[in-house]
N, C-alpha and C positions, 0 to 999 in steps of 0.2 A: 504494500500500500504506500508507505512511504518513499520506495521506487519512483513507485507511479505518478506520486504527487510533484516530487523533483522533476523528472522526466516532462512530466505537463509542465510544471513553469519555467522549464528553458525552453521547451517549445512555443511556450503565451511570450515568452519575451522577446523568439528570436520572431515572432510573430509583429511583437510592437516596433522591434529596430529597423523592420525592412519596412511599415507602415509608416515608418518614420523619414525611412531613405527614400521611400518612393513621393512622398511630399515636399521634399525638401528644396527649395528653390537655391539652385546654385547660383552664384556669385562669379562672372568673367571678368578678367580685367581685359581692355581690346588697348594695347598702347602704341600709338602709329606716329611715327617721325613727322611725317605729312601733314598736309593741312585734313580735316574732316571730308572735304571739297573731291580735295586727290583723292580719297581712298575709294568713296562713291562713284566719280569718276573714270576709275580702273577697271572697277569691281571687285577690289581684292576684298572691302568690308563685307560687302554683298556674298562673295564666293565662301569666308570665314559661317556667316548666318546661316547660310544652306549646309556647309558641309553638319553647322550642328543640328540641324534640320533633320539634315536624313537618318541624323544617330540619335533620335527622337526628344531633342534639348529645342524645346520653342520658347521664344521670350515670352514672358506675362505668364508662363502656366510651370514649367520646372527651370527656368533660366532666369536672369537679369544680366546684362553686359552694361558694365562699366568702361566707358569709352573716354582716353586722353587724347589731343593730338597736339602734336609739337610744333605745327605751321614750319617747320623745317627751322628752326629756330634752338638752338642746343642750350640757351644760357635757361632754358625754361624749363626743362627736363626734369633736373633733380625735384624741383617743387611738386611737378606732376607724379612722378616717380614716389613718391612722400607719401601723395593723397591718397593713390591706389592703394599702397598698405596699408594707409590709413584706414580705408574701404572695409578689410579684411575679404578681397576675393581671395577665392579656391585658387586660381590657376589666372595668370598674365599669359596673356598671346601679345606678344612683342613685335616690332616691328623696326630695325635702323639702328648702325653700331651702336651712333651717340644715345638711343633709348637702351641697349645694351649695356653700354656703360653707366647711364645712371641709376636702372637697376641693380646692378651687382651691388652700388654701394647701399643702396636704399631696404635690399632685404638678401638671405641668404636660405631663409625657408618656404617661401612662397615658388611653386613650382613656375617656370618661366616657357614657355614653349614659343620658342623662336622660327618665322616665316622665311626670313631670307638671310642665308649670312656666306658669305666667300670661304671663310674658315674658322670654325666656330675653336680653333686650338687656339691657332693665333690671337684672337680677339679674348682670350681668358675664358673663353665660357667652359670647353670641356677640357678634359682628361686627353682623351681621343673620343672618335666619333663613334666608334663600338660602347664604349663605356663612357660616357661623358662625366660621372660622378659628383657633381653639384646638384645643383638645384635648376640648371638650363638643358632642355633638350630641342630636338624641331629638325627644322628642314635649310640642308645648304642650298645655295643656286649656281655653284659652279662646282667645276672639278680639275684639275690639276690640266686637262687636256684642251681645257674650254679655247685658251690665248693661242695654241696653234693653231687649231679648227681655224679662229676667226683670222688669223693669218693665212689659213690654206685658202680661203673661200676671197678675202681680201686681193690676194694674189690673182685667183682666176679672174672677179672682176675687173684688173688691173695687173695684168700681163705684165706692164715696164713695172713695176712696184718693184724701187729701189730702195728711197727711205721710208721706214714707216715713224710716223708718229708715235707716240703712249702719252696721256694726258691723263695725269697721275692726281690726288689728293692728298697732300701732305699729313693729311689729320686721319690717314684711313692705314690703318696697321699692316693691312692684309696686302696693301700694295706692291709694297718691295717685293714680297711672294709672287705676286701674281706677273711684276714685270719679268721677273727673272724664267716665267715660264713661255713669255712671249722671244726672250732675248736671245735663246739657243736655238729653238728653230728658225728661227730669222737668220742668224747666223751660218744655220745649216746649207740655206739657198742663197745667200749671199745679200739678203737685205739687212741695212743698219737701222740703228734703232737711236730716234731721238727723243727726249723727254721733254717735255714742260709741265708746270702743276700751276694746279687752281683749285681754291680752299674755299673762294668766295665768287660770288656774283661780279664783283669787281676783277676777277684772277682771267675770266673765261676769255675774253676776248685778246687779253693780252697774250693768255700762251698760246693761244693759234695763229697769232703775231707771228710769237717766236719760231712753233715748228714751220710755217712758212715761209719764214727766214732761215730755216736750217733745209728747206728744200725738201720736206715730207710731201709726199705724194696720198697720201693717204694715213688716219690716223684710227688707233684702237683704245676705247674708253674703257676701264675696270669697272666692275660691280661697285657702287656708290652713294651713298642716301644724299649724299647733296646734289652730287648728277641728275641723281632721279630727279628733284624740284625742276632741273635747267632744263630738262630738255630740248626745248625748243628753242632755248638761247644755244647751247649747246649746236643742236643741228644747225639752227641758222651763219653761228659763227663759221663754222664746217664748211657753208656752203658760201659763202662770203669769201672764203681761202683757198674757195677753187679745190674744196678738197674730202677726197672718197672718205665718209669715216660708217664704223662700225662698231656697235653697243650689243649690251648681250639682252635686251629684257624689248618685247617688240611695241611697246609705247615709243620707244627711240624711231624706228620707222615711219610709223605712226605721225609722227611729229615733226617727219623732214628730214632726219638724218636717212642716209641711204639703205644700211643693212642693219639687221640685227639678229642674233645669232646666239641662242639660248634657252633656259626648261621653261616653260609655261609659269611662269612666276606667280600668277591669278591662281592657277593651282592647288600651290604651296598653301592658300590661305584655306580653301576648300578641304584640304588634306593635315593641316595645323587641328581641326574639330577632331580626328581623329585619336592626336596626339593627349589631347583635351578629356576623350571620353576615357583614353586611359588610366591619365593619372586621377578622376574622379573614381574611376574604380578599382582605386586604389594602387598602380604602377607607382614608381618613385622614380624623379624625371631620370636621376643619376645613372638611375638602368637603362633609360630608354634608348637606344644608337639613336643619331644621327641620321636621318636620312639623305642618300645622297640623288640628283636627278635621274629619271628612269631614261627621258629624252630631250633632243634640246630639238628644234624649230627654228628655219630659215625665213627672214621675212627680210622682200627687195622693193625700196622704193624708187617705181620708172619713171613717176614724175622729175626726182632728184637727180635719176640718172641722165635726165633730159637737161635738165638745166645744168649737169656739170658735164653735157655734150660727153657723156659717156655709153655705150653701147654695150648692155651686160650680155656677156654669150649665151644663146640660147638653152645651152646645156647647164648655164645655173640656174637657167627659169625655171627648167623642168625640176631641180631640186626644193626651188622655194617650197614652203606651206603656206604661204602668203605673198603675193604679189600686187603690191599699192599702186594703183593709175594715177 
């Protein structure tokens, strides 16, 4: 009897804690470098809401999303970074080194699941991407091979491509990295590599100055949350210098610059809900690998290639997945 009594009331309780769990409205934190504007815009906000959509997390009935956005603006961050904790959300979905950097300092418990990052080693966040061991996990949007690709594909647009450009952000860790993956196979075919960096709105026009003055033929931009804001100052300086360039996320296309060459970055944000539904049931982020991109995507814009009187071979057309009139 007294069995039976025990027995019933861990079953009546494990009964109350899932009638509990199953009411319980979680708490997101959505923290995006960007303006609100941009992320709507993209769809990356939109793509993050469905992905939790489909893993049956609706707002108003078992969700709330707590949303920051940083207008691409860094000195504001920490504050924002502050609040969320404050909030006490379950789980931050992140978005932009500089948002990376001010959560790390702002909390060390709160699981972080990160949308887009070049190298999540480099940037302090993991261990490695097997085991990241903190409190960050998520999705990268490049891969060690990405800067040749965009060089092989650079090249077929641009047959003479002798110097190439790199248009570097001084305040982006992951750069060095990334140039030096650009710099050996450039070498390999005999193309030089010139640099210029821009940090600011004010930086942009000037280093395409420069590599125009260093006689770039063509320039290739890194994965970059202040890039992201410029793009179309970005493209337009590009084409102002008479010159082929190539971005890896395809809003850059999009917006006038020529190519772009990269994972479905909208995606990431779709696939971030996933990450999300784990650590709510219970995953701990520290375990969760890294995800790295399954495919990346060619996107050619013919209007740009018109107006920089360049004729892309027909046999990249056929590779596009996107080709802009």
């Amino acid at each position: 009897m007294f069995i039976g009594s025990v027995a019933g009331g861990f079953l009546a309780a494990a009964l109350v804690a899932r009638a509990q769990q199953q009411g319980k409205v979680w708490r997101i934190g959505f923290f995006y470098f960007g303006s609100r504007q941009s992320s709507l815009d993209t769809g990356r906000y939109h793509a993050f809401v469905q992905g939790m959509r489909e893993l049956g997390y609706v707002e108003g009935r078992n969700v709330s999303i707590e949303a920051r956005f940083g207008d691409g603006k860094i000195d504001g961050l920490p504050g924002l970074a502050a609040e969320l904790v404050r909030s006490n959300v379950d789980v931050i979905v992140a978005t932009g080194s500089p948002v990376y950097g001010a959560l790390r300092f702002a909390t060390t418990s709160i699981p972080i699941v990160v949308t887009v990052t070049a190298d999540p080693v480099i940037e302090g966040l993991a261990a490695n991407l097997a085991r990241p061991g903190g409190n960050f996990t998520g999705l990268t949007d490049t891969a060690a091979d990405l800067g040749a690709k965009q060089l092989e594909l650079l090249k077929a647009a641009v047959p003479q491509l002798s110097r190439l450009g790199v248009l570097l952000n001084p305040n982006n860790v992951t750069h060095p990295t990334q140039m030096k993956r650009v710099m050996l196979p450039a070498q390999k075919i005999g193309v030089q590599v010139v640099l210029a960096e821009a940090g600011t709105i004010a930086d942009i026009e000037p280093a395409f100055a420069v590599l125009a003055q260093e006689h770039a033929n063509a320039v290739i931009l890194f994965a970059d949350s202040f890039f992201l804001q410029q793009l179309q100052q970005i493209a337009q300086a590009a084409l102002k210098h008479r010159m082929v360039s190539s971005y890896y996320i395809h809003e850059y296309a999009r917006a006038g610059g020529l190519m772009s060459y990269g994972p479905d970055v909208v995606d990431n944000f779709r696939r971030a809900a996933t990450y999300v539904d784990k650590i709510l049931k219970g995953a701990k982020p520290g375990e969760l690998p890294f995800e790295q991109p399954a495919r990346y995507a060619l996107a050619i814009n013919l209007k740009t290639a018109k107006a920089l009187g360049l004729t892309i071979p027909q046999s990249l057309l056929l590779r596009a997945d996107e080709v802009i009139q």
